[in-house]
Backbone as JSON, one array per atom type, in Angstrom:
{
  "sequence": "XXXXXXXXXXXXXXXXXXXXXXXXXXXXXXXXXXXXXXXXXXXXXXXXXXXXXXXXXXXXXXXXXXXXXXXXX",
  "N": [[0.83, -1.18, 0.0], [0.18, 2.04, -0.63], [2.38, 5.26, 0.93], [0.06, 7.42, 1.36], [-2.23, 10.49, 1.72], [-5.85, 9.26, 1.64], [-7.65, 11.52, 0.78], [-6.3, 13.68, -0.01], [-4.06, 13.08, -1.25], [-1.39, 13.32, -0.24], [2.34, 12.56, -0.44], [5.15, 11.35, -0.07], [8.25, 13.42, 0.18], [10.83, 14.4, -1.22], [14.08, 15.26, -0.23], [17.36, 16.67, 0.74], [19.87, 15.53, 3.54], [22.69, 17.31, 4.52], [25.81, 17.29, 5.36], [28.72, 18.19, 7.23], [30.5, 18.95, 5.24], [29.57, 19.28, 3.56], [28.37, 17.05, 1.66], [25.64, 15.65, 0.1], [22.78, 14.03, 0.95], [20.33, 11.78, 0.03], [17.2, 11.89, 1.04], [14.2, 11.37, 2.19], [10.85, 12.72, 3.2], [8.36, 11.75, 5.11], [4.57, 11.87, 4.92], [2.81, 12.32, 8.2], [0.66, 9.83, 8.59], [-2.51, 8.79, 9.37], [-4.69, 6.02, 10.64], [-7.76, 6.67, 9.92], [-11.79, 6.08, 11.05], [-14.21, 7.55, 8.96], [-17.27, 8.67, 9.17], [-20.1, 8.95, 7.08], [-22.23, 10.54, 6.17], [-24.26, 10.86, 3.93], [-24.03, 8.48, 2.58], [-24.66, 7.35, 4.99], [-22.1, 5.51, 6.01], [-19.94, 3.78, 7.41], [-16.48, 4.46, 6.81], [-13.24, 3.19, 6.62], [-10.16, 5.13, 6.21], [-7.11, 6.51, 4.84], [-5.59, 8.97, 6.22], [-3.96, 12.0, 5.97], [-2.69, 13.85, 9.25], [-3.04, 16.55, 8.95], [-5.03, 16.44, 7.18], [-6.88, 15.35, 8.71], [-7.48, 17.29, 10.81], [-8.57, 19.4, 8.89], [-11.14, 18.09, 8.45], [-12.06, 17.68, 10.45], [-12.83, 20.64, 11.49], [-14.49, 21.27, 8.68], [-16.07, 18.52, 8.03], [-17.06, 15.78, 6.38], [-18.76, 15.8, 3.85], [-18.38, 19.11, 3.4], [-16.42, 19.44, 2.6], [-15.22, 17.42, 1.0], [-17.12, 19.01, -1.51], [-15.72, 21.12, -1.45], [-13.29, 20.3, -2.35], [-13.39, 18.74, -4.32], [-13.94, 19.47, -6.76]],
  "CA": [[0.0, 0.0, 0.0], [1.4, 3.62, -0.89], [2.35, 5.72, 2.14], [-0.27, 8.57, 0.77], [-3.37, 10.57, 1.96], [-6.64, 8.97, 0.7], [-8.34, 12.21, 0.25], [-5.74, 14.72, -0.42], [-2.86, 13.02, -2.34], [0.09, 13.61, 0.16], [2.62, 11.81, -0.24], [6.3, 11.65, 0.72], [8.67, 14.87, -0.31], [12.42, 14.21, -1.27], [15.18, 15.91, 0.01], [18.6, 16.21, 0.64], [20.54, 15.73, 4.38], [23.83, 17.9, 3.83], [27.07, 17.09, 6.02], [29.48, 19.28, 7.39], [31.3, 18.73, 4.36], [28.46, 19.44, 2.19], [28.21, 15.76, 0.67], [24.06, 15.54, -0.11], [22.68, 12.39, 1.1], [19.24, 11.98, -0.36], [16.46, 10.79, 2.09], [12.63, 11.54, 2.29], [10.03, 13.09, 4.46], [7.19, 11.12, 5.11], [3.48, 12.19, 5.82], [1.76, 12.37, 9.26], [-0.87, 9.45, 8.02], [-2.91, 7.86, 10.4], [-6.3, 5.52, 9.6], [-9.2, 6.95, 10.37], [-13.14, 5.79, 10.68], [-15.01, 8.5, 8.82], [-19.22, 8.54, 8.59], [-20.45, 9.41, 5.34], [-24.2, 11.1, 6.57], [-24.98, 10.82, 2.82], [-24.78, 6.9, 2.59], [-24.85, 6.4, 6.17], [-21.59, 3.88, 6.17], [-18.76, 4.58, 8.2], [-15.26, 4.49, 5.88], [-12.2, 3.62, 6.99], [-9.17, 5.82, 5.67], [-5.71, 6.71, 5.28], [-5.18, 10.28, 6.08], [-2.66, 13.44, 6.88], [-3.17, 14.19, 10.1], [-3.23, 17.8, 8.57], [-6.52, 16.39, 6.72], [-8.19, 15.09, 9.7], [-7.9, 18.6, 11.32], [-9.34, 20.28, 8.23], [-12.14, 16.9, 8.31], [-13.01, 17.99, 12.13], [-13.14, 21.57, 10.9], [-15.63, 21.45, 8.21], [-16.66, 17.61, 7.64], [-16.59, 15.05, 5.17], [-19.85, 16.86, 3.15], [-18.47, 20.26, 2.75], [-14.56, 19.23, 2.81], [-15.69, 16.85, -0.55], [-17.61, 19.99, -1.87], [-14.84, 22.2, -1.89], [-11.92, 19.98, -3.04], [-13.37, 17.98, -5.23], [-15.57, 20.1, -7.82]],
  "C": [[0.88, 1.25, 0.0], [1.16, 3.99, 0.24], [1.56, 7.33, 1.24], [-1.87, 8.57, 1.56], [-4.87, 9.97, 1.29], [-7.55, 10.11, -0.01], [-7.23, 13.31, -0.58], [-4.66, 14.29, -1.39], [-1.36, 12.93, -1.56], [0.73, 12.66, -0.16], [4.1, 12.29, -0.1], [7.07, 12.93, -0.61], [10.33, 14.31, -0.49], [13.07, 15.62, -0.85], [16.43, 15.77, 0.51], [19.29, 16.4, 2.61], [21.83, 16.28, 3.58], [24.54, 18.27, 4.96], [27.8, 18.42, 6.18], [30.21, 19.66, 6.49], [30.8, 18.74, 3.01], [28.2, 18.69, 1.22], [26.62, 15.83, 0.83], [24.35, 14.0, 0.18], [21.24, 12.58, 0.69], [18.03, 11.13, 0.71], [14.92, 11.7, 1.57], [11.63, 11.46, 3.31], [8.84, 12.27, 4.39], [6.02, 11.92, 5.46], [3.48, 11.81, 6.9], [0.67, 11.02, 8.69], [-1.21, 8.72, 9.47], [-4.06, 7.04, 9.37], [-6.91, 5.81, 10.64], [-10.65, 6.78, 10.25], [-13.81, 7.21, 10.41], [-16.4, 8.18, 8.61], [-18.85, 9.46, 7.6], [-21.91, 9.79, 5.83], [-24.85, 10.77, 5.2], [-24.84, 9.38, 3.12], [-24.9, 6.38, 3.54], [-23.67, 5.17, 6.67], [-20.2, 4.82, 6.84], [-17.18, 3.74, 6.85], [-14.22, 4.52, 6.71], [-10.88, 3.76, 5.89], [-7.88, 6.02, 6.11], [-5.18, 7.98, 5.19], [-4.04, 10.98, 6.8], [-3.46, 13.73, 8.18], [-3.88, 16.19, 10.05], [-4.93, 17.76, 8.02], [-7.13, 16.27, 7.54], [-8.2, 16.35, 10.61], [-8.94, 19.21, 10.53], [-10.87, 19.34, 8.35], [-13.05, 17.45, 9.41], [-13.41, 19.23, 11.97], [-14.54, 21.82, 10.27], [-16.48, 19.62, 8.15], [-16.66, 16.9, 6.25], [-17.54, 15.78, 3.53], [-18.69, 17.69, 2.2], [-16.93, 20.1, 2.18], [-14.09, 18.32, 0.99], [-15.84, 17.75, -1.76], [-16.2, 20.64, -2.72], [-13.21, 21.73, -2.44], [-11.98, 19.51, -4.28], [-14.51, 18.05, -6.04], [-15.54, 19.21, -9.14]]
}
């Protein structure tokens, strides 16, 4: 399974560690994901997901509804 948000897309970020000696070593940041049970009020079924913890703030924020709405016209 990919290490990526199910709603938003995150997924890991490359970049470089860089020594005292300024040799680049290449490594990569990972998301925040957790899994989370979301309700769906429209079909009534609870979903479980693999999100940024950054998403499940914005999720608790507005909700799965309006949070759908506005990302995904």
């Amino acid at each position: 399974m990919a290490r990526q948000c199910d709603l938003t897309g995150k997924s890991r970020q490359a970049n470089h560690t860089v020594s005292h000696s300024n040799i680049k070593t290449r490594t990569f940041k990972q998301p925040n994901l957790k899994t989370k049970k979301v309700f769906d009020p429209e079909s009534g079924q609870t979903i479980r997901l693999k999100l940024a913890t950054s998403t499940i703030k914005t999720l608790d924020k507005m909700g799965l509804s309006k949070f759908l709405r506005k990302y995904y016209k």
